[in-house]
C-alpha positions as CSV (number, residue, x, y, z in Angstrom):
1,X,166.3,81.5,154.2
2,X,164.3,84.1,155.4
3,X,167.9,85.5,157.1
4,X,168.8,86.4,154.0
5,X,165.9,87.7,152.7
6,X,166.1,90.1,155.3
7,X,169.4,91.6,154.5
8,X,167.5,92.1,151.1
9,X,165.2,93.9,152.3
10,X,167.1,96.1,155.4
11,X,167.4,99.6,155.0
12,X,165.0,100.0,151.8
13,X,163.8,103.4,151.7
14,X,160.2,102.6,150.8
15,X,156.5,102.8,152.0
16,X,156.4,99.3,151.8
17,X,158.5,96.2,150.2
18,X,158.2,92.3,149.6
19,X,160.6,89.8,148.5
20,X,159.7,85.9,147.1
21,X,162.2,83.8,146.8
22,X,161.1,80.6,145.3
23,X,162.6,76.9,143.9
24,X,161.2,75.1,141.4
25,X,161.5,71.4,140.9
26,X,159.7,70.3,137.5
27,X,159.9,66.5,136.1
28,X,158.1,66.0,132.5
29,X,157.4,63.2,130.8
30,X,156.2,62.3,127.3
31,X,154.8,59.5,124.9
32,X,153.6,60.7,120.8
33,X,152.3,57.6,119.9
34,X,154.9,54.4,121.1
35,X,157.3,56.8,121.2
36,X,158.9,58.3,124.1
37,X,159.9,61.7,123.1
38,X,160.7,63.7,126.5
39,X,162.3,62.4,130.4
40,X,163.6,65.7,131.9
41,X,163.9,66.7,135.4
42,X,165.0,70.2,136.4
43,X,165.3,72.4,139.1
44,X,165.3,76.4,139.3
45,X,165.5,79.2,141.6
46,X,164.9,82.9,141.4
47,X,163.6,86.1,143.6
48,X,161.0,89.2,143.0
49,X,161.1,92.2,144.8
50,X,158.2,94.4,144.8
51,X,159.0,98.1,146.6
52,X,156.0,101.0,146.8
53,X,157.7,104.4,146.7
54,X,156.3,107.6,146.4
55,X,152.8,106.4,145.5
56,X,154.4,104.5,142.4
57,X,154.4,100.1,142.8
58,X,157.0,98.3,140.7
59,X,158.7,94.8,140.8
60,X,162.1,93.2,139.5
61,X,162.8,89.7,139.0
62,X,166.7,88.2,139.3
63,X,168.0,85.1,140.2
64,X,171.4,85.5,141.6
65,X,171.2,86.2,145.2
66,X,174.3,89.0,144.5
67,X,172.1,90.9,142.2
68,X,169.7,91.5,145.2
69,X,171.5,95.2,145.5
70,X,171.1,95.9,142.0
71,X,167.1,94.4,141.9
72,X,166.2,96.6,144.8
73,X,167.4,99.7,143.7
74,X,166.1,99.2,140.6
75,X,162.7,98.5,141.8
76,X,162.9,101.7,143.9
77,X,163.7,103.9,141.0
78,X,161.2,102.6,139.1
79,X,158.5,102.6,141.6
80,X,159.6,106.3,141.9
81,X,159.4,107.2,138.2
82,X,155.8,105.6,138.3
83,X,154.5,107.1,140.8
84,X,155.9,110.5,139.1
85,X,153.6,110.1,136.3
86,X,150.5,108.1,137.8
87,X,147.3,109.7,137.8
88,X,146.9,108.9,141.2
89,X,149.3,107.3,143.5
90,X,149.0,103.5,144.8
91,X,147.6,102.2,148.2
92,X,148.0,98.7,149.2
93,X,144.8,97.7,151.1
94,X,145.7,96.6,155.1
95,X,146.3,93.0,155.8
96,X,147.5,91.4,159.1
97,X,151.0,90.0,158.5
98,X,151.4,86.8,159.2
99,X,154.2,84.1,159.9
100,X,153.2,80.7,158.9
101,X,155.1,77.7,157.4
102,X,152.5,75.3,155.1
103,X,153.1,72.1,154.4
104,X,150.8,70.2,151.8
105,X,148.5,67.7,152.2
106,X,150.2,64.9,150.1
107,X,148.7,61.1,150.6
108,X,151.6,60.3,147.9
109,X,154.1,63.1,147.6
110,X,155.8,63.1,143.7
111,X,159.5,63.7,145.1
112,X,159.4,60.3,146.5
113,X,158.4,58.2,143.4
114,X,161.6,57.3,141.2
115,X,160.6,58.5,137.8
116,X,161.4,55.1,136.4
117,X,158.0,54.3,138.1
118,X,156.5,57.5,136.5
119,X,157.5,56.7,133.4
120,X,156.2,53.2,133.4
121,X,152.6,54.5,134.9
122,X,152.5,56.7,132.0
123,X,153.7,54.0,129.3
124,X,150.9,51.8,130.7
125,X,148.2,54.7,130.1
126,X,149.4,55.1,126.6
127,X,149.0,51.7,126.1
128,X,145.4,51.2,126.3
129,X,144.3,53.6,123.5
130,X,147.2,52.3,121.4
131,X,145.5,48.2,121.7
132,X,142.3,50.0,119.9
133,X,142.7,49.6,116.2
134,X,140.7,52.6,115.3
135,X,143.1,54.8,117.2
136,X,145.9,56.1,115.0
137,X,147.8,57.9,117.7
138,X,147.9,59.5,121.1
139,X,150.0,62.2,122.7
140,X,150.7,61.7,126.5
141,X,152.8,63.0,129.2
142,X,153.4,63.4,132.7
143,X,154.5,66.5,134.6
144,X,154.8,67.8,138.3
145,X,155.8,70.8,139.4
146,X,157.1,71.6,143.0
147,X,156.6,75.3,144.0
148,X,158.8,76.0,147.7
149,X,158.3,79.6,148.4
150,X,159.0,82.3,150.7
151,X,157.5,85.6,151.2
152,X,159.1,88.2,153.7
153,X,157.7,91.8,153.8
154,X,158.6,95.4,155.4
155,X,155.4,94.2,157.5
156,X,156.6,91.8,158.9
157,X,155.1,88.9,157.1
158,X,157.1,85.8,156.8
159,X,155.3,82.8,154.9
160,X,157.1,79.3,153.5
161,X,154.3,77.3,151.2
162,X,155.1,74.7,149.2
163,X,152.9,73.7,146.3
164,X,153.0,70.6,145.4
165,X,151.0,69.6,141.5
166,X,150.8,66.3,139.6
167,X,149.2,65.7,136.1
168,X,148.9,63.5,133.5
169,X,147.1,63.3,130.3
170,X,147.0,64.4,127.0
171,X,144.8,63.3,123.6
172,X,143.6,60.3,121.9
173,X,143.2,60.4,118.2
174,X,140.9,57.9,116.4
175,X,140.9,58.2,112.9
176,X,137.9,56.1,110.5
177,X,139.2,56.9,106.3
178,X,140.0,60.7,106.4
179,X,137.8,61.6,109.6
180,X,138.9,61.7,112.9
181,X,138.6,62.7,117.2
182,X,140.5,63.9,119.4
183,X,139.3,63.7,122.5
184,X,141.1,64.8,125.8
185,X,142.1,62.9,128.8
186,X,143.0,64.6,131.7
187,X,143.5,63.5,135.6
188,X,145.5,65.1,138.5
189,X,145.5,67.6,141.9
190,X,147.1,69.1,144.4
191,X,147.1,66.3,147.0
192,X,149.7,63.9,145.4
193,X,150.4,61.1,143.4
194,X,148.1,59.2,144.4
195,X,145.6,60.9,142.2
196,X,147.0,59.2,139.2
197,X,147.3,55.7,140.6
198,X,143.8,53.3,139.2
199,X,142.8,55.1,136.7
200,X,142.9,52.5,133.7
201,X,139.2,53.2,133.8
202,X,139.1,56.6,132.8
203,X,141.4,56.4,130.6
204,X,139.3,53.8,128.9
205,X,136.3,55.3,128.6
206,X,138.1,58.5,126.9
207,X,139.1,56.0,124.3
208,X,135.9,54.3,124.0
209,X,134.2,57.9,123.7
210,X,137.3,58.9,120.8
211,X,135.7,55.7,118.3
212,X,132.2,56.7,119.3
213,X,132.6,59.8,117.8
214,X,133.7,58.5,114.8
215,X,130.0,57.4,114.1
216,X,128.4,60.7,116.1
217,X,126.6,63.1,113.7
218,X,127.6,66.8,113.2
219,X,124.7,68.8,115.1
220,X,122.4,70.9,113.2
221,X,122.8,75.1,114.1
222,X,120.4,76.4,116.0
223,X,118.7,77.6,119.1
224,X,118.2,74.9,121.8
225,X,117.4,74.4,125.4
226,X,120.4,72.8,126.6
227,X,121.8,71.0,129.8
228,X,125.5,71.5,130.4
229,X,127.8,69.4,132.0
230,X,129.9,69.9,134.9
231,X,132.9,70.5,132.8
232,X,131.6,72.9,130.4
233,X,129.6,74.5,132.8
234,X,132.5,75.0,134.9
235,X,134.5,76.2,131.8
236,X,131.6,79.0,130.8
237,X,131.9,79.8,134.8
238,X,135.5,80.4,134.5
239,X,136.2,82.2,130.9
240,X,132.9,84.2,130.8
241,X,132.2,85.5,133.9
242,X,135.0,84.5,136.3
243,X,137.5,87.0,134.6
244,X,135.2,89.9,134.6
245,X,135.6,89.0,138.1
246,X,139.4,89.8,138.5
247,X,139.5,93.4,139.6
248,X,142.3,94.1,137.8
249,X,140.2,93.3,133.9
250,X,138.0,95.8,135.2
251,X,139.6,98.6,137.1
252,X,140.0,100.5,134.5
253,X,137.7,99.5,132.4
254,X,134.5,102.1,133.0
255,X,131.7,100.4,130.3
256,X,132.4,96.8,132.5
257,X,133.1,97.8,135.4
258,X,129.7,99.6,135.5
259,X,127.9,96.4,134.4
260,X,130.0,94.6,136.9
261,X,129.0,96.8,140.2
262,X,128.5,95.1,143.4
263,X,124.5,94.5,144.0
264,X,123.6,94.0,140.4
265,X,121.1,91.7,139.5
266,X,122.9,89.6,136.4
267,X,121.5,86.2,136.7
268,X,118.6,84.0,137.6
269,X,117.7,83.6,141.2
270,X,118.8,79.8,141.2
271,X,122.7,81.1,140.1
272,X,125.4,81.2,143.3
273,X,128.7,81.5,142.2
274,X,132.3,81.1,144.7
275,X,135.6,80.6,144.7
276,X,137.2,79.1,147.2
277,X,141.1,78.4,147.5
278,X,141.0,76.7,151.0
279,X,139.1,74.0,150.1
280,X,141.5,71.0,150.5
281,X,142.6,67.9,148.2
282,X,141.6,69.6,145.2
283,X,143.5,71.7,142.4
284,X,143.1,75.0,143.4
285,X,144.0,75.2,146.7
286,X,146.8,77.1,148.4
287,X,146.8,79.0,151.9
288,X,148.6,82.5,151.4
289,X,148.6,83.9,147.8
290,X,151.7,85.4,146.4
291,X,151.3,88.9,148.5
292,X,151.6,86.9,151.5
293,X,147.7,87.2,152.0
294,X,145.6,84.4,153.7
295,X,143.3,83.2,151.1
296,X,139.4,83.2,151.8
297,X,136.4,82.1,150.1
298,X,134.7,84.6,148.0
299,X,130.9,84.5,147.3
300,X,131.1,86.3,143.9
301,X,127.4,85.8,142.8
302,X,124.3,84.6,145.1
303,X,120.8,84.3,143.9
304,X,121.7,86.3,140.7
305,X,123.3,89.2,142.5
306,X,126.6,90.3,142.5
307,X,128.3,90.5,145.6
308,X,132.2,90.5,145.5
309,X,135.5,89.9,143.2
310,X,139.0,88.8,143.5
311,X,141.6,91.3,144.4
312,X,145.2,92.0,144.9
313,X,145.6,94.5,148.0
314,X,146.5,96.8,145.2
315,X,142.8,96.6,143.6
316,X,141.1,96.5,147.2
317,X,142.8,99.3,148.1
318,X,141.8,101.0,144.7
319,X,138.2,100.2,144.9
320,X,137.3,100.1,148.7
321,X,136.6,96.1,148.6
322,X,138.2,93.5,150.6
323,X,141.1,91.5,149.8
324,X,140.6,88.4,148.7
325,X,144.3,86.3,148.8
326,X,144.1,86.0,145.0
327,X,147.1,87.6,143.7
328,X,149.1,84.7,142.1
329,X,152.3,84.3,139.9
330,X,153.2,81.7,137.7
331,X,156.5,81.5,139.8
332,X,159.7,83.6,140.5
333,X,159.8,84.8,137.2
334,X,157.1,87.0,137.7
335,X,155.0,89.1,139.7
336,X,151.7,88.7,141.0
337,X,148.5,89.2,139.4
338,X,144.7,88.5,140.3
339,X,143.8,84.7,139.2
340,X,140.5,82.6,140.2
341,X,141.6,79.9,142.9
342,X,139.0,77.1,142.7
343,X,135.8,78.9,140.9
344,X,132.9,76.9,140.9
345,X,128.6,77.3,140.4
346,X,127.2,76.5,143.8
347,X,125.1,73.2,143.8
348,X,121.2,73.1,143.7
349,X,118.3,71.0,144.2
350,X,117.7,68.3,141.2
351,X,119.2,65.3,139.8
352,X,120.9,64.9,136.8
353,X,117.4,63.0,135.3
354,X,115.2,65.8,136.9
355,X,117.4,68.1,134.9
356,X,116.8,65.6,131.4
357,X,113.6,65.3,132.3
358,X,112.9,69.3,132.5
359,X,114.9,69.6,129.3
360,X,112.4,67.5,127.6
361,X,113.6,68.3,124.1
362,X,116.8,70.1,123.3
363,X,120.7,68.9,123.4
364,X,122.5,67.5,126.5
365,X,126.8,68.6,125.9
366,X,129.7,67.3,127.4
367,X,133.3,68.3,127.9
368,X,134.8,71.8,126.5
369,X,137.4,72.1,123.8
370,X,138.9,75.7,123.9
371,X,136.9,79.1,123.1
372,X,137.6,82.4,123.5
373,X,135.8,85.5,124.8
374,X,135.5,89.0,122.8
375,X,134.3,91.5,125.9
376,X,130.8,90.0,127.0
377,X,130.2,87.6,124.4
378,X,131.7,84.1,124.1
379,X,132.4,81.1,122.0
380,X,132.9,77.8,123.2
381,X,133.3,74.1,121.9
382,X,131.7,71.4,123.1
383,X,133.4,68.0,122.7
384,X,130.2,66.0,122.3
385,X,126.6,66.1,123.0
386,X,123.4,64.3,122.7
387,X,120.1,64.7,121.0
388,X,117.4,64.6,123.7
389,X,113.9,63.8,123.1
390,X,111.1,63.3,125.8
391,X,113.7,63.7,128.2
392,X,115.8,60.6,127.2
393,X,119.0,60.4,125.2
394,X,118.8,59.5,121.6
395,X,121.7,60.2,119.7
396,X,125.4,61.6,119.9
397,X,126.6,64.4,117.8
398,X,129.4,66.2,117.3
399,X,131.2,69.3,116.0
400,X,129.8,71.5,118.6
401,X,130.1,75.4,119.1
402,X,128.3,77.5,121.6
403,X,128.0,80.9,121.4
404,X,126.1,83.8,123.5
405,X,126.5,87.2,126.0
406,X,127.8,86.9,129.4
407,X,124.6,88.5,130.8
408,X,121.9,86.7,128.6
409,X,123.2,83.5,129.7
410,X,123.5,83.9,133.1
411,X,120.0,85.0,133.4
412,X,118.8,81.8,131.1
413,X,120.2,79.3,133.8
414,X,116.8,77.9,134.7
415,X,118.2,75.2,137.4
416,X,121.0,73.6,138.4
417,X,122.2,70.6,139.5
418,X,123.1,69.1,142.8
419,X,126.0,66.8,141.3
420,X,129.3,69.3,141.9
421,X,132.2,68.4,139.9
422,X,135.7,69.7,140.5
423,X,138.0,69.8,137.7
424,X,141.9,67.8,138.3
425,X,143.4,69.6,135.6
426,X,142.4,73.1,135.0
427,X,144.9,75.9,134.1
428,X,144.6,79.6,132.9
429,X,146.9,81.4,130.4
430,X,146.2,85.1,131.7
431,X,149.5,86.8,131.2
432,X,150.9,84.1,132.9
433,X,150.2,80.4,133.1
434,X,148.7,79.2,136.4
435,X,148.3,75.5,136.4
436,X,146.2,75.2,139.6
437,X,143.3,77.2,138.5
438,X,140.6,74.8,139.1
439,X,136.6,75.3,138.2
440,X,134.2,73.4,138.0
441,X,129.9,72.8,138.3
442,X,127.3,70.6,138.5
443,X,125.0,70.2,135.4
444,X,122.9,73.2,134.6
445,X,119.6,73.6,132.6
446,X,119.9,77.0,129.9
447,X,117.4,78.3,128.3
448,X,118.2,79.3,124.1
449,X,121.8,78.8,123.8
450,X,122.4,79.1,119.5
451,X,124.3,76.4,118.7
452,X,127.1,76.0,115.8
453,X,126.9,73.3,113.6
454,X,125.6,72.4,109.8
């Protein structure tokens, strides 16, 4: 493969160019109640050139390996025509190129199951929310996706990764006269099928937690002291401060990007925030990004202080940072852009019952259902939560919504956990989708978080 890529790219009369050529191997399947309403299998191929010409950067997607001709010139026109009317031309920070072939680290690898066994895994899930009589329906499916990719540049760089993801899940409905939950099941990686074998007890105690809700009591609005889980801890991580992390939200951006300068002091001392892509078995992981660059853990926040962000060699260039492998694309459709690998809080000192036990009275919430951010300020749901009095559990509520600044909470973190959890089935819908984008915390403490209820 990389042969022909070659020819691609021989005798382009750029500064610099890179070609991915990628094939994508995707089997879905899907239950809406007893149902079975999708079994597909596909497979797909396609290429993006990338060409920096005369200080201008511009890409071109095809999939016909005959169009490569057309693609390239096109790419060099445009990056031409940019460059023309940019402000100030484009640098690509310096990387070593490297020639590598990754294979991934699969206990159970997906292509060797026969989907008849997929399918009857996933019909047996769907089943055990279906036996409760206060469920009125569920919506479950099964997916993986097969990423084989190479990346050739005028550099020299020559990388073959293959990505390998598996997931399945989806939503459990229990309905009591005209109320009713929905709550979420989710379980999956990066490290093969395997993940998804055994787990009749989580899928369980998602159902179990649907019908509890149906007697859980709306939460009264207010201010609280509040202990986060892993997962919506991890969520706030991601959404509220991991983008402003992305170089490219903030380049040109000159109110945040001043907020966001390395060395400022933005959270409490006991905060350390990272994100790591090379950490294996988990979602997130990968060895080169989509530039071709090795990936390396970034320490984005420690002890409160700013101290990097995620770039594209584009960005690093731009700002005078280091590069950071985090330029990712959905796949050959698209070009790169900066995306969190595997962002996470760094663990701490105390339990999760030193943590009730310093909350005293306030709300203990679980589990994240959607949000949004408007600049520095958020809004989040939380699936469920608890009244806590004294330090001990007392009673579950519901209907949850958290709101707050970036800044303000991030300073009201008053300790944190030493319980780490890793989400299996993450995902990020920044221009494109990235499915692998994996966060995740261990339970924090936070001081006043107002709190959205009746």
């Amino acid at each position: 493969m990389f042969d022909k890529l070659k020819q691609v790219l021989a005798g382009v009369e750029a500064d610099y160019a890179d070609i991915r050529y990628e094939v994508k191997h995707e089997t879905k399947i899907g239950f809406s109640g007893r149902e079975l309403t999708q079994l597909s299998a596909s497979s797909t191929d396609g290429h993006v050139v990338r060409v920096l010409k005369a200080g201008g950067f511009a890409s071109v997607a095809f999939t016909r390996f005959e169009d490569a001709p057309k693609a390239v010139k096109a790419a060099c026109e445009n990056a031409a025509l940019v460059g023309s009317q940019a402000r100030e031309p484009v640098r690509l920070a310096e990387v070593e190129p490297v020639r590598d072939r990754v294979e991934p680290a699969l206990e159970e690898d997906p292509r060797r199951v026969p989907v008849e066994e997929k399918l009857a895994l996933l019909r047996d899930y769907n089943a055990i929310p279906l036996a409760e009589e206060r469920v009125a329906t569920t919506e479950m499916a099964y997916a993986d996706v097969i990423r084989e990719k190479w990346f050739l540049s005028t550099e020299g760089a020559e990388v073959n990764e293959d990505l390998v993801t598996v997931r399945l899940g989806g939503a459990v409905v229990a309905r009591d006269g005209s109320l009713t939950q929905t709550v979420r099941v989710g379980m999956g990686g990066s490290n093969g099928f395997q993940k998804l074998r055994g787990r009749e007890e989580l899928v369980g105690q998602r159902t179990k937690l649907a019908c509890d809700l149906l007697k859980a009591e709306p939460v009264t609005a207010g201010t609280y002291r509040v202990v986060m889980d892993q997962q919506l801890a991890g969520v706030f991580t991601h959404e509220a401060f991991g983008h402003f992390s992305e170089a490219d939200l903030i380049q040109d951006a000159p109110t945040m990007r001043a907020k966001m300068k390395l060395g400022a002091k933005l959270g409490s001392d006991v905060l350390s925030i990272i994100d790591d892509p090379t950490m294996p078995f988990v979602l997130g992981h990968y060895r080169y990004d989509d530039e071709g660059v090795r990936a390396r853990p970034t320490q984005l926040m420690k002890d409160g202080v700013l101290v990097g962000r995620l770039h594209s060699r584009r960005t690093a260039a731009a700002m005078g940072e280091p590069v950071s492998g985090h330029c990712v694309a959905e796949d050959y459709r698209y070009a790169p852009i900066i995306r969190m690998g595997t962002i996470y809080i760094e663990p701490g000192e105390d339990d999760f019952d030193a943590l009730l036990a310093g909350l005293g009275d306030g709300l203990y919430l679980c589990n994240h259902m959607g949000g949004q951010t408007a600049g520095e300020n958020f809004t989040f749901g939380a699936q469920y939560g608890w009244v806590v009095k004294g330090g001990k559990r007392v009673k579950m509520v519901r209907d949850i919504n958290i709101s707050g600044n970036l800044y303000a909470t991030l300073g009201s973190i008053a300790r944190v956990g030493r319980d780490l959890k890793l989400g299996e089935t993450g995902g990020c819908g920044k221009g494109q989708t990235n499915i692998r984008s994996c966060f995740g915390a261990p339970h924090v403490l936070v001081e006043g978080l107002v709190i959205g209820g009746r």
